[in-house]
C-alpha positions as CSV (number, residue, x, y, z in Angstrom):
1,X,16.0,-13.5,37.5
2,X,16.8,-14.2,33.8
3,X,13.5,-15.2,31.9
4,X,13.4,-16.2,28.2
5,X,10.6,-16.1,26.1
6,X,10.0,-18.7,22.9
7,X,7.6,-17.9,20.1
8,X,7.9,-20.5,17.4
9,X,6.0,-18.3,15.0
10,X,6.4,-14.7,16.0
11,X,3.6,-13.3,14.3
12,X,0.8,-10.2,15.1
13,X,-1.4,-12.8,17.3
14,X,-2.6,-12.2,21.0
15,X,0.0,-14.9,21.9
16,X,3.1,-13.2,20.6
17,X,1.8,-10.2,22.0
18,X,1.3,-11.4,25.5
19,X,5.1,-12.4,25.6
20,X,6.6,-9.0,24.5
21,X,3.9,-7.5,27.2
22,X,5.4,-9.3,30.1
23,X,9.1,-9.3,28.4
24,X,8.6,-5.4,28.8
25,X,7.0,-5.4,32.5
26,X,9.6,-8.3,33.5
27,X,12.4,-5.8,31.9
28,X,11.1,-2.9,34.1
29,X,11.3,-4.5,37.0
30,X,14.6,-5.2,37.0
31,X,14.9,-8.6,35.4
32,X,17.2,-9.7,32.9
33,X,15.1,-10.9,29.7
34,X,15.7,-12.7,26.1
35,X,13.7,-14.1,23.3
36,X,14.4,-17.5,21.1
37,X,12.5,-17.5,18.0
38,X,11.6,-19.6,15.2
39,X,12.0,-17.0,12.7
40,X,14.1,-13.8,11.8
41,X,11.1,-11.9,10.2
42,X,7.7,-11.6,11.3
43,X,5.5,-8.4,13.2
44,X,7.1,-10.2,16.9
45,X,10.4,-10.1,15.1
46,X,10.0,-5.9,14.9
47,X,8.9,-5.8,18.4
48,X,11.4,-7.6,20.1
49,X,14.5,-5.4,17.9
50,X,12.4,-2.1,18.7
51,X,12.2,-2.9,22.5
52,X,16.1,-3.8,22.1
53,X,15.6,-7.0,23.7
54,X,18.5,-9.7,22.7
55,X,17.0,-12.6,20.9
56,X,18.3,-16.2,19.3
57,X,17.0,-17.7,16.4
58,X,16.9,-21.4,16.6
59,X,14.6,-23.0,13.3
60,X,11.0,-24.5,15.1
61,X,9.1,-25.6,12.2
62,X,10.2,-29.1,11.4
63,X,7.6,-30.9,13.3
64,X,8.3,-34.1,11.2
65,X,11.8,-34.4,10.4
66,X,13.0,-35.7,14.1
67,X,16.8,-34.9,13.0
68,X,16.1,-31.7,12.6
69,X,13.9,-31.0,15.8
70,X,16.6,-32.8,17.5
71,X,19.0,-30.7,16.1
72,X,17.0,-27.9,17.3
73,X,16.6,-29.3,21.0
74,X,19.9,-29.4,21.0
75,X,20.9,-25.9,19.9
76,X,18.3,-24.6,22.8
77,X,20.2,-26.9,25.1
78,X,23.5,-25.1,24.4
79,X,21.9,-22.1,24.4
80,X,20.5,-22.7,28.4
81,X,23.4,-24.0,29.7
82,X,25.5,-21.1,28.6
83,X,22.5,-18.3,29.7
84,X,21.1,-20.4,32.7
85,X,17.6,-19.1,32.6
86,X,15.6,-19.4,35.3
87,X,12.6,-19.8,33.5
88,X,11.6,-20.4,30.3
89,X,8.3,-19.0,29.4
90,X,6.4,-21.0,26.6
91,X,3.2,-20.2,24.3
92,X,2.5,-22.8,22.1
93,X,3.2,-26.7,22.0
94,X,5.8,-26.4,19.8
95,X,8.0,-24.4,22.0
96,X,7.3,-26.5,24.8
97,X,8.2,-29.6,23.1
98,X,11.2,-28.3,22.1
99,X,12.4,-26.8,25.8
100,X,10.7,-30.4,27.1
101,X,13.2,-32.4,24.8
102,X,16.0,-29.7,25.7
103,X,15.3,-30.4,29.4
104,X,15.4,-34.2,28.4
105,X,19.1,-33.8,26.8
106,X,20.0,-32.5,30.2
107,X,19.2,-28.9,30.0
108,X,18.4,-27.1,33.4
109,X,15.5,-24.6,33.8
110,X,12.1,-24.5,34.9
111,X,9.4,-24.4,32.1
112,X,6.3,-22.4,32.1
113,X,3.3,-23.1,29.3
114,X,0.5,-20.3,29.1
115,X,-2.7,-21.5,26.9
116,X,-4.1,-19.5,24.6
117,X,-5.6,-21.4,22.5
118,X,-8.4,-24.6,23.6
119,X,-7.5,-27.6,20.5
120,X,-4.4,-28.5,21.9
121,X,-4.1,-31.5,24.5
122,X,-7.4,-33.3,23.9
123,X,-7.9,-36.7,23.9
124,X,-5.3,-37.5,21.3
125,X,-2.5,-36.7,23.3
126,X,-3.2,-38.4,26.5
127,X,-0.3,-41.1,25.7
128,X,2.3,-38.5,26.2
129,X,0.5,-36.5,28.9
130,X,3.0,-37.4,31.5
131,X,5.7,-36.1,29.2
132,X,4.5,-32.7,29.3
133,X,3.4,-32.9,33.4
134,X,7.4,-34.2,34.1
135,X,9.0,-31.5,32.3
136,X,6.6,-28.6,32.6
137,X,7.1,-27.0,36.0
138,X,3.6,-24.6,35.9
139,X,1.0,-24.4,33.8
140,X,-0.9,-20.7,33.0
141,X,-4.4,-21.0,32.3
142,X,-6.0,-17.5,31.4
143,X,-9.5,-17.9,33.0
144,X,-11.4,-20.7,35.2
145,X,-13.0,-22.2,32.0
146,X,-9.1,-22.8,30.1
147,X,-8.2,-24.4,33.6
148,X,-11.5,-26.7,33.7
149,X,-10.5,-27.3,29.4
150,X,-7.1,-28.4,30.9
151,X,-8.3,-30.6,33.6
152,X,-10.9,-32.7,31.8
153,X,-8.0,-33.2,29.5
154,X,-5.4,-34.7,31.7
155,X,-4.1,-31.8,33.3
156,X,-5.0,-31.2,37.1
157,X,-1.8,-30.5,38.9
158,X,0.4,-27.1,38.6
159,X,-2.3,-25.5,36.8
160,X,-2.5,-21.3,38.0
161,X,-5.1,-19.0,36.5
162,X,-3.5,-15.8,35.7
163,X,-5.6,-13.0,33.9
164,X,-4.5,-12.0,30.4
165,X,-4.0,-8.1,30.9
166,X,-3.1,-5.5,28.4
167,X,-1.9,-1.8,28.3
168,X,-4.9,0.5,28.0
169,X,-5.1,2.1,24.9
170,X,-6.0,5.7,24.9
171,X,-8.7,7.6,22.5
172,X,-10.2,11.0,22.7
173,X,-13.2,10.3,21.3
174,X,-15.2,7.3,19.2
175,X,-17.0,7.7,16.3
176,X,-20.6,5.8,16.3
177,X,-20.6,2.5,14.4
178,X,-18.9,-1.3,14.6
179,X,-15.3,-2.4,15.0
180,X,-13.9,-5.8,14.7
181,X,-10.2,-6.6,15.1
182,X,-8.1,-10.2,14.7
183,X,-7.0,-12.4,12.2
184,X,-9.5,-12.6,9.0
185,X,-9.6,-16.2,9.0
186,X,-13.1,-18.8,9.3
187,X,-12.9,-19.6,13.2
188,X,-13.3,-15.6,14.0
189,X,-16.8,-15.6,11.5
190,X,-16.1,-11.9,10.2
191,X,-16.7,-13.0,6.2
192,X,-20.1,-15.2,7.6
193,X,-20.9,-11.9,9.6
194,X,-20.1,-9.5,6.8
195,X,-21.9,-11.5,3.9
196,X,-25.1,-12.4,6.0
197,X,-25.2,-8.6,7.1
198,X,-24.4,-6.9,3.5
199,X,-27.8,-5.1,3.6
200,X,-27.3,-3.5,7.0
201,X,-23.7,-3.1,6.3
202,X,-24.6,-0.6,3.4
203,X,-25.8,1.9,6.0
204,X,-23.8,0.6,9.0
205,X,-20.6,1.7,9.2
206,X,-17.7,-1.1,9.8
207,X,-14.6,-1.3,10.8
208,X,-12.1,-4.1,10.0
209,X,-8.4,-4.6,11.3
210,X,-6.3,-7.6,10.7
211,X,-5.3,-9.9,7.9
212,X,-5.9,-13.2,7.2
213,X,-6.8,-16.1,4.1
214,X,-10.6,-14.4,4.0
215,X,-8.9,-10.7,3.6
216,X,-9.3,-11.1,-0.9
217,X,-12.9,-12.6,-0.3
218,X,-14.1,-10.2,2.0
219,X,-12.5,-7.2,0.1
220,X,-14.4,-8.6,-2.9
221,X,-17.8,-8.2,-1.2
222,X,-17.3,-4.6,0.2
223,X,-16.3,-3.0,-3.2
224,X,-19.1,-5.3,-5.3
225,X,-21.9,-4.4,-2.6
226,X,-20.5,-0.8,-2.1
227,X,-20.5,-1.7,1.7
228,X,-19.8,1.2,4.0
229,X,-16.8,-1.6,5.7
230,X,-13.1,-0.5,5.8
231,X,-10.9,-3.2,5.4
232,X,-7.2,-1.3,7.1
233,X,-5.1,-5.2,7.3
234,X,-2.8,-4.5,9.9
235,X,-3.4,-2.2,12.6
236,X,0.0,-0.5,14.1
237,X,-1.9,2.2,15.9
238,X,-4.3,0.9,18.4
239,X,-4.8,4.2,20.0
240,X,-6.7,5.6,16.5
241,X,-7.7,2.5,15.3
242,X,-10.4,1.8,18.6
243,X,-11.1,5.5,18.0
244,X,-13.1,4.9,14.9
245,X,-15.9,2.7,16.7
246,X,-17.9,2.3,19.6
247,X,-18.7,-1.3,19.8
248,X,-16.4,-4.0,19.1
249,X,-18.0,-7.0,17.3
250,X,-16.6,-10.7,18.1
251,X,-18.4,-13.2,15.7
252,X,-16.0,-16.4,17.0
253,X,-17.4,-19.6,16.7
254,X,-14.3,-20.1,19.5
255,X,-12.1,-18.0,21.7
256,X,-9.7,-18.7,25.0
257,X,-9.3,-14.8,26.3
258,X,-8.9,-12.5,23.4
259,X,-6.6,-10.0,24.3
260,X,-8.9,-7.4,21.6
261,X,-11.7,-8.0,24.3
262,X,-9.7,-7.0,27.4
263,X,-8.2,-3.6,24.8
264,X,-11.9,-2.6,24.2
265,X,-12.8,-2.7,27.7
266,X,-9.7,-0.4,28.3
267,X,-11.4,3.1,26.9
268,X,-15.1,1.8,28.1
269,X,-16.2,0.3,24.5
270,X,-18.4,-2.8,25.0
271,X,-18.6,-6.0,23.4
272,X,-21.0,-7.9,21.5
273,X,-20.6,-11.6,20.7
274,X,-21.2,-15.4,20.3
275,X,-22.6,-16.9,23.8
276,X,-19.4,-19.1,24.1
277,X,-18.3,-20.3,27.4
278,X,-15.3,-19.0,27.1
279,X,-16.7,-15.3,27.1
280,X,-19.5,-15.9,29.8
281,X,-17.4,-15.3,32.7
282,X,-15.6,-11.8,31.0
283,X,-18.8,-10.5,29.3
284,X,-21.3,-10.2,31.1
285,X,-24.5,-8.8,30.1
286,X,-23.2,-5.7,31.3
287,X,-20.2,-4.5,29.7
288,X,-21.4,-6.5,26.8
289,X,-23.7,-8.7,25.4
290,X,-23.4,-11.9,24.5
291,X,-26.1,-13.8,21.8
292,X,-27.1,-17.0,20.3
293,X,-24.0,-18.7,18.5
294,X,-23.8,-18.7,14.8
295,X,-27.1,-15.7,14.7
296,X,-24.6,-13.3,12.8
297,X,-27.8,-11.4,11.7
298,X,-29.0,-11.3,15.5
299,X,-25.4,-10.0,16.6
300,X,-25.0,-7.2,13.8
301,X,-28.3,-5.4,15.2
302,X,-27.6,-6.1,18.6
303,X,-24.4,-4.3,18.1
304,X,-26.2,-1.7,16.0
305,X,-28.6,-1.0,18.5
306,X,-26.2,-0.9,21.4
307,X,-24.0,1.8,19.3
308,X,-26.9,4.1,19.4
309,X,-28.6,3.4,22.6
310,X,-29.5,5.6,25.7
311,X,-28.0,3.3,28.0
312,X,-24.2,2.9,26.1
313,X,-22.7,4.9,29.4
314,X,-23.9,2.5,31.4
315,X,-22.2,-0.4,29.5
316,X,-19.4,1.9,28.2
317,X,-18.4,2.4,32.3
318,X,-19.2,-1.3,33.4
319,X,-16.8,-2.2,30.2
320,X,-13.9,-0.1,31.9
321,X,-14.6,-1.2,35.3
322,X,-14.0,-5.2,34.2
323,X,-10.9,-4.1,32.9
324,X,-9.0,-1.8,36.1
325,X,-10.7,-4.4,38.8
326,X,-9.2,-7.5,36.4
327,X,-7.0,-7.4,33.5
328,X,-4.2,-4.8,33.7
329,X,-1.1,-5.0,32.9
330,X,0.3,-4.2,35.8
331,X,-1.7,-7.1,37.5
332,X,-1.1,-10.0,34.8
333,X,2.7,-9.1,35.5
334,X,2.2,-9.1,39.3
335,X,0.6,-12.5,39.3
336,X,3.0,-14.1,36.7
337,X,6.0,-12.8,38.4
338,X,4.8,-14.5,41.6
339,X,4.1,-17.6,40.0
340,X,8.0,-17.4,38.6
341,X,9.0,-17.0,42.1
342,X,6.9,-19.8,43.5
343,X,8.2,-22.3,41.0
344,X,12.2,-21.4,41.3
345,X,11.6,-22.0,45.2
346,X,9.9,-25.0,44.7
């Protein structure tokens, strides 16, 4: 089977991430795989030259100027019918359009579109909706609540759940005290749940990974408070990184699956966060806890008192147990790969 993946903006986020984890289990198991990408640099960029997979660059980012996104269609249309993909594996709405008005200019190949994200196809694009049902031959949705997101939007038919699932990372030990790790930005709360929390974070010890437009603002407020917070930006080594805490932190105000959730639960550290219905059905009370949205002082010493309590064992072993029974690699791969194969017999 050849498979292509397309990342408009290959970044560090779970998204581009998820494709270069099934790019690699799709590769292992014998089929023949590509990238098309909006840029030439970018952490994605890296991965996919490290991993020695081929990869085209066709420019994505010119939403508004319909000569050049037609331009681009049409480079991705050349580009399919000289490969001949089987499928073409999508993340974002961008790339979708794009393969969507590929497929239009008479390009041949079946289109998948996972969701990672739950702002895109709400109301306002309901007069197009039957665009993206024509050309889109499955749909992923990465839990029950993404696929009941999609349906009260429009989109009811050719929808799969598939798990996100992620390599396990692997520690030898975990020092006592709070993690966080994503992009720095307002919709994952960490500069609301650092500067609410400055008192407790002078004692506490914090752990930060990941950049983002709050990174200056929040590195402001750890050096004037003398905070006992380490800001390390980008995190290339997950293995020591998740080492240096025992409880991951997840002050979202809104989430799909996050892929740092599923990496925690890997080496049995559990997770505190916002009660968002995204999260209710993956943390549940006991590989985690979840607490009252927008309480960023109620969250910090829940987490603090979860770092040091008598039953973290329990909670660290439930937290691993979510993780083998659901979201493995090996068993997103499985159940995307048979979703591939259900849609080229269709």
């Amino acid at each position: 089977m050849k498979i292509v993946y397309i990342e408009a903006n290959p970044g560090n986020g779970g998204a581009e991430e998820y494709a270069v984890n099934l790019a690699l289990e799709a590769r292992d198991a014998g089929h023949d795989v590509c990238f098309v990408l909006g840029d030439a640099t970018g952490a994605m960029v890296e991965k996919v030259r490290e991993a020695n997979f081929d990869m085209l660059i066709i420019p994505m980012k010119s939403s508004f100027n319909l000569f050049k996104v037609l331009g681009s269609a049409w480079k991705l249309k050349r580009f399919i019918d000289d490969y001949k993909p089987d499928i073409i594996h999508a993340q974002m709405l961008r790339e979708q359009s794009l393969v969507i008005l590929a497929k239009m200019l008479g390009a041949k190949t079946r289109l998948v579109r996972s969701f990672h994200r739950l702002d895109q196809f709400n109301g306002k694009m309901r007069p197009l909706m039957w665009v993206y049902r024509r050309y889109t031959d499955a749909f992923i949705a990465t839990s029950e609540y993404v696929k009941g997101y999609l349906a009260e939007n429009g989109l009811k038919k050719n929808v799969f759940v598939v798990h996100n699932g992620v390599p396990a990372v692997v520690v030898t030990a975990k020092k006592k005290g709070l993690g966080f790790l994503g992009r720095l930005a307002p919709e994952k709360g960490i500069k609301d749940f650092v500067l609410v929390n400055s008192k407790l974070f002078a004692d506490e010890p914090l752990t930060i990974g990941g950049d983002g437009p709050d990174m200056n603002e929040l590195g402001t407020v750890v050096s004037q408070k003398r905070l006992k917070t380490k800001l390390l930006g980008q995190i290339s080594d997950k293995n020591a990184f998740f080492g240096l805490f025992n409880v991951l932190v997840l002050p979202s105000s809104t989430e799909a699956l996050p892929l740092v959730v599923l990496e925690a639960f890997s080496i049995g550290t559990p997770v505190v966060a916002f009660d968002i219905p995204p999260l209710r059905g993956l943390i549940d009370g006991e590989n985690g806890i979840l607490v009252k949205p927008g309480d960023y002082k109620l969250l910090a010493e829940t987490a603090v008192q979860l770092s040091g309590s008598k039953e973290y064992g329990i909670y660290s072993d439930n937290a691993r147990a979510t993780y083998l029974h659901g979201y493995t690699l090996e068993k997103m791969w499985f159940d995307t790969e048979r979703l591939y194969d259900k849609i080229r017999a269709a």
